[in-house]
C-alpha positions in Angstrom: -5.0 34.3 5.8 -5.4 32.1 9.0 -5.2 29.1 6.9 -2.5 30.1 4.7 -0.7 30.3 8.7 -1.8 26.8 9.0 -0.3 25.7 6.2 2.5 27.6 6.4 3.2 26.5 10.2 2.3 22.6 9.8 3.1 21.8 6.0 6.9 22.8 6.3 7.6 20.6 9.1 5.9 18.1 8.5 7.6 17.8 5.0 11.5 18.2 6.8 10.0 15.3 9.0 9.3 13.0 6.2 12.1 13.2 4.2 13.8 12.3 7.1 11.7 9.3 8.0 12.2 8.2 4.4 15.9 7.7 5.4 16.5 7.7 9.4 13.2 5.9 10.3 15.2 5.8 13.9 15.3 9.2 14.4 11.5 9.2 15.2 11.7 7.3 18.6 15.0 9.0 19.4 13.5 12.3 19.5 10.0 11.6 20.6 11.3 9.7 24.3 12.8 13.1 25.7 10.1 15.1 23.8 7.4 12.9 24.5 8.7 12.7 28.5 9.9 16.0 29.2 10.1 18.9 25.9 5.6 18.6 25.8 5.3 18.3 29.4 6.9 21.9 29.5 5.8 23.5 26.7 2.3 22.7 27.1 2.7 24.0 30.8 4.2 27.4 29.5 1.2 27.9 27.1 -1.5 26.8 30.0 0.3 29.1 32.1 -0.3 31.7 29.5 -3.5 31.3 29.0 -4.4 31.3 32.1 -6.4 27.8 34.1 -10.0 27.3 34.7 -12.8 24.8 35.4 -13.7 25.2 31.5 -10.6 22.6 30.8 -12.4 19.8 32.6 -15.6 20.7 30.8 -13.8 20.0 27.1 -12.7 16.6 28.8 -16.1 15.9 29.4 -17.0 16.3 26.3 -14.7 14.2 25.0 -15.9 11.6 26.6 -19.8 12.3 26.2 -19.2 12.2 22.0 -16.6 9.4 21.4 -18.7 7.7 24.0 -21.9 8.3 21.8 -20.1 7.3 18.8 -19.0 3.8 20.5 -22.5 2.8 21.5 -24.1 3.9 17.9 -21.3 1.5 15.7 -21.5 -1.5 18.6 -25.5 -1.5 18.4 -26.3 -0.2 14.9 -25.7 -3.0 12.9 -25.5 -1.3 9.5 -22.4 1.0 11.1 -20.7 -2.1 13.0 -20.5 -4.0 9.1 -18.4 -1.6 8.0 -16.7 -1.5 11.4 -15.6 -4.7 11.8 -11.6 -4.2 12.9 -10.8 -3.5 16.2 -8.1 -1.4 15.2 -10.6 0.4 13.0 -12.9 0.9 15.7 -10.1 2.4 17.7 -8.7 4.9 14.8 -12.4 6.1 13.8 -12.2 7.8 17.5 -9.5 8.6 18.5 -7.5 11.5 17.2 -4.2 12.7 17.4 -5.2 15.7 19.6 -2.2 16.1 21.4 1.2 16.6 18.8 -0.9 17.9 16.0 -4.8 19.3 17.5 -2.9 21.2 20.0 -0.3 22.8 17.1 -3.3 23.3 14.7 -5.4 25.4 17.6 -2.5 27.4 18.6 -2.2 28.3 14.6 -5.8 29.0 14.4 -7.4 30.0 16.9 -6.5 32.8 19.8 -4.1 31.4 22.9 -7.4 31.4 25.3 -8.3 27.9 23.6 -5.7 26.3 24.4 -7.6 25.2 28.1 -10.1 23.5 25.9 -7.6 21.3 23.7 -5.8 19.8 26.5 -9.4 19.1 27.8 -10.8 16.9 25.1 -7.0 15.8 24.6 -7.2 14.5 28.3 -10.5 12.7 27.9 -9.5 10.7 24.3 -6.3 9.8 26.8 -8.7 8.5 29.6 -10.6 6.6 27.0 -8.2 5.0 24.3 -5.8 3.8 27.1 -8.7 2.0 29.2 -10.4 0.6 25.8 -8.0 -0.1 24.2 -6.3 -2.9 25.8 -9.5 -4.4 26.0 -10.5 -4.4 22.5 -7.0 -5.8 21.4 -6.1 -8.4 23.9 -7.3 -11.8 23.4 -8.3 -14.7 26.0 -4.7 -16.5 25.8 -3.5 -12.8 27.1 -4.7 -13.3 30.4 -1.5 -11.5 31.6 -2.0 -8.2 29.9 -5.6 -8.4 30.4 -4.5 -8.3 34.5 -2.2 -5.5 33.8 -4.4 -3.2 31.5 -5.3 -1.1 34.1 -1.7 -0.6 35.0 -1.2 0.2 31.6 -4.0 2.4 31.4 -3.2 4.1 35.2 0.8 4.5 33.5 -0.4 6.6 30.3 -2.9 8.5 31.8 -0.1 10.0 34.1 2.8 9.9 31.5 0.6 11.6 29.5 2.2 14.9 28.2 -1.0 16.5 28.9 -1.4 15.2 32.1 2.5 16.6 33.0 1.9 19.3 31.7 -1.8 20.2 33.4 -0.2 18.9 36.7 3.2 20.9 36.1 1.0 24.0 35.2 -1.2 23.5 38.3 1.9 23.9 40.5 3.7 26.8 39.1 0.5 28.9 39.5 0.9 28.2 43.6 4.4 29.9 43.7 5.2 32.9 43.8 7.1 33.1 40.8 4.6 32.3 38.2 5.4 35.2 36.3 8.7 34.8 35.7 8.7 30.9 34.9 5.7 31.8 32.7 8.1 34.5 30.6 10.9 31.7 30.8 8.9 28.9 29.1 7.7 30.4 26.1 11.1 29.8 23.7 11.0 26.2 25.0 7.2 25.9 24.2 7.9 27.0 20.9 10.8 24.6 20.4 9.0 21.5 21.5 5.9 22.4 19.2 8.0 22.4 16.2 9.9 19.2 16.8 6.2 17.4 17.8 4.9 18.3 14.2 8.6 17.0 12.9 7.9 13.4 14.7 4.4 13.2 13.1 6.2 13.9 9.8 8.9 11.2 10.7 6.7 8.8 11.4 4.9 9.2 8.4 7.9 8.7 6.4 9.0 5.4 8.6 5.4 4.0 7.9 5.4 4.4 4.0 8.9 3.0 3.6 8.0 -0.1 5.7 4.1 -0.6 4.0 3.6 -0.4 0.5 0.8 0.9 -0.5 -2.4 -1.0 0.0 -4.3 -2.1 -2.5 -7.8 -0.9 -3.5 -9.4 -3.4 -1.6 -8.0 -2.0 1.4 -8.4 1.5 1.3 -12.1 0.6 0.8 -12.0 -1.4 3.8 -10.4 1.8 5.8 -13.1 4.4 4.0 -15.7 4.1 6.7 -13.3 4.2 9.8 -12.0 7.6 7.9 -15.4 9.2 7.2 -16.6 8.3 10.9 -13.2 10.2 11.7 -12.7 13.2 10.0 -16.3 13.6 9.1 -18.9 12.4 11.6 -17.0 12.9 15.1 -16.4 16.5 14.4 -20.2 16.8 13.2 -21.4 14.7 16.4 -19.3 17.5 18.1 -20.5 20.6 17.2 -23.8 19.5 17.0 -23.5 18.8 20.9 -21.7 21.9 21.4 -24.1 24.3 20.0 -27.4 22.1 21.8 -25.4 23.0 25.2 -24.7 26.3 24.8 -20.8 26.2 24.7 -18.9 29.6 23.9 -18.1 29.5 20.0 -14.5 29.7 21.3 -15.0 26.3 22.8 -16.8 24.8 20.4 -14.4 25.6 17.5 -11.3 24.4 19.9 -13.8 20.9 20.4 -14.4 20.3 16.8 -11.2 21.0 15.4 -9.9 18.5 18.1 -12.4 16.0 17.1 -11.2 16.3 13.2 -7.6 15.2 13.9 -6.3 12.6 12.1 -6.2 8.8 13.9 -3.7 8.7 17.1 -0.4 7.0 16.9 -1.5 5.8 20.1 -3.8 3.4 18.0 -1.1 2.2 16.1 1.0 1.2 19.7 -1.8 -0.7 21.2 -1.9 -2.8 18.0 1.4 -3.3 18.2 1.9 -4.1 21.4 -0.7 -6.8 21.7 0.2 -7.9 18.0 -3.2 -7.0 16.1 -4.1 -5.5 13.0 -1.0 -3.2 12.7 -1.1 -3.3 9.0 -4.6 -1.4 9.7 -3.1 0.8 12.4 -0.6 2.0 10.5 -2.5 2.6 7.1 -5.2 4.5 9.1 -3.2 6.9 11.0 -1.0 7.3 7.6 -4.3 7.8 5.4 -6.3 10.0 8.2 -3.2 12.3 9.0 -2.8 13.1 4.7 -6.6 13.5 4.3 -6.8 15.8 7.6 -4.9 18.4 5.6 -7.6 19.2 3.6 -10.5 18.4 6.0 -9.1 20.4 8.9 -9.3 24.0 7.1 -12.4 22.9 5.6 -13.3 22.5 9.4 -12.2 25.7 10.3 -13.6 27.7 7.8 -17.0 25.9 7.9 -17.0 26.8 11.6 -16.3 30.7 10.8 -19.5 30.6 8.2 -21.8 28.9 10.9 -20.5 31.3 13.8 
């Protein structure tokens, strides 16, 4: 029943979304600046507010960063993994997930409310890391410019981040001494934003198959790796951690599924802005976010037959 909630939550918008991508490609970054800048920002601190704050949110970004850290230093040293990991772009989208508009959606539909502290932990840590590697995987030596401004870049997202707003914005409301009420206020608004986050993803999907055909065999052999190292061997490098350190199954079901989301669409804007490998980019997030419709419930159930 909890997946048929998933599916019946997610699947919905993100088919409106991509019909309408098919058609008004605009729409997508229309919607997303205010959402992206002010709608997440608020509804994520209405449901942190919610749940309630505690030190467990920086544990999860720890995390985070101790198993996409892991998985960095196995593909640059192994040298069977790196052969199949030759892109950049590739290396970027076999780590980094999109944890934010669609992990965060996908916990609140399957798991309870109190895991929410845990999501916007490992969605603050894959923040930290894509934005500071990143720029300097993709930039080349005649980009000496951006390579002076990537920790400008990476200081600027961290704290636009809609998790960061939000954790911040959270953070304060619980000093005042109306943190009841604004807590009661936010919860349509939280709701709202969700729905139009999960309507972007679907938007964007539509934009990218109208602009890319579809690749040819050749290249969806070339992305196969990057999606089984994302979808596959993160979230298994994840729970295996998890359960070696104790973690609460609460946590380490909220970790995992985080780790299984599909390729950021962060990836895809770093490749665009320093102009490489977005026909990669964009194939991977398209491909990844597809697949993760199946692998994501096979995820969840897996982690109810281990726990």
């Amino acid at each position: 029943m909890v997946i048929l909630k998933l599916f019946y939550e997610l699947l919905p918008l993100l088919a409106l979304g991509y019909l309408i991508g098919r058609y008004k490609p605009e729409l997508s970054s229309q919607i997303a600046k205010p959402l992206i800048n002010y709608g997440v920002p608020v509804s994520l601190m209405g449901l942190l507010l919610k749940s309630g704050l505690d030190w467990l949110l920086f544990q999860a970004l720890v995390m985070a960063l101790l198993v996409i850290g892991i998985l960095i230093a196995a593909i640059r040293t192994l040298p069977k993994i790196r052969g199949h990991i030759g892109s950049r772009s590739l290396l970027l989208g076999s780590l980094f997930g999109n944890s934010g508009y669609f992990g965060i959606p996908v916990s609140l539909a399957l798991l309870p409310s109190e895991s929410l502290n845990f999501s916007i932990g490992y969605d603050l840590g894959a923040t930290l890391l894509v934005w500071s590697l990143g720029p300097m995987l993709l930039s080349t030596s005649s980009q000496e410019q951006k390579k002076k401004a990537n920790w400008k870049i990476f200081i600027n997202a961290l704290t636009s981040s809609p998790a960061s707003k939000g954790l911040v914005g959270a953070m304060f409301v619980q000093l005042t001494p109306w943190n009841t009420q604004i807590t009661s206020f936010l919860s349509i608004p939280s709701g709202i934003v969700i729905v139009l986050a999960l309507m972007v993803v679907g938007i964007r999907l539509g934009a990218f198959e109208q602009a890319d055909k579809p690749v040819k065999r050749d290249f969806r052999l070339l992305l196969q790796p990057s999606l089984l190292i994302k979808l596959i061997i993160l979230p298994s490098l994840m729970l295996i951690l998890s359960k070696a350190l104790n973690l609460s199954d609460l946590m380490c079901n909220a970790l995992v599924l985080q780790a299984a989301t599909p390729t950021a669409i962060s990836v895809l804007l770093l490749a665009e802005a320093y102009g490489q490998e977005q026909k990669i980019a964009t194939s991977l997030v398209t491909y990844s976010t597809v697949m993760s419709l199946i692998t994501i419930p096979f995820w969840f159930l897996f982690l109810q037959y281990i726990i």
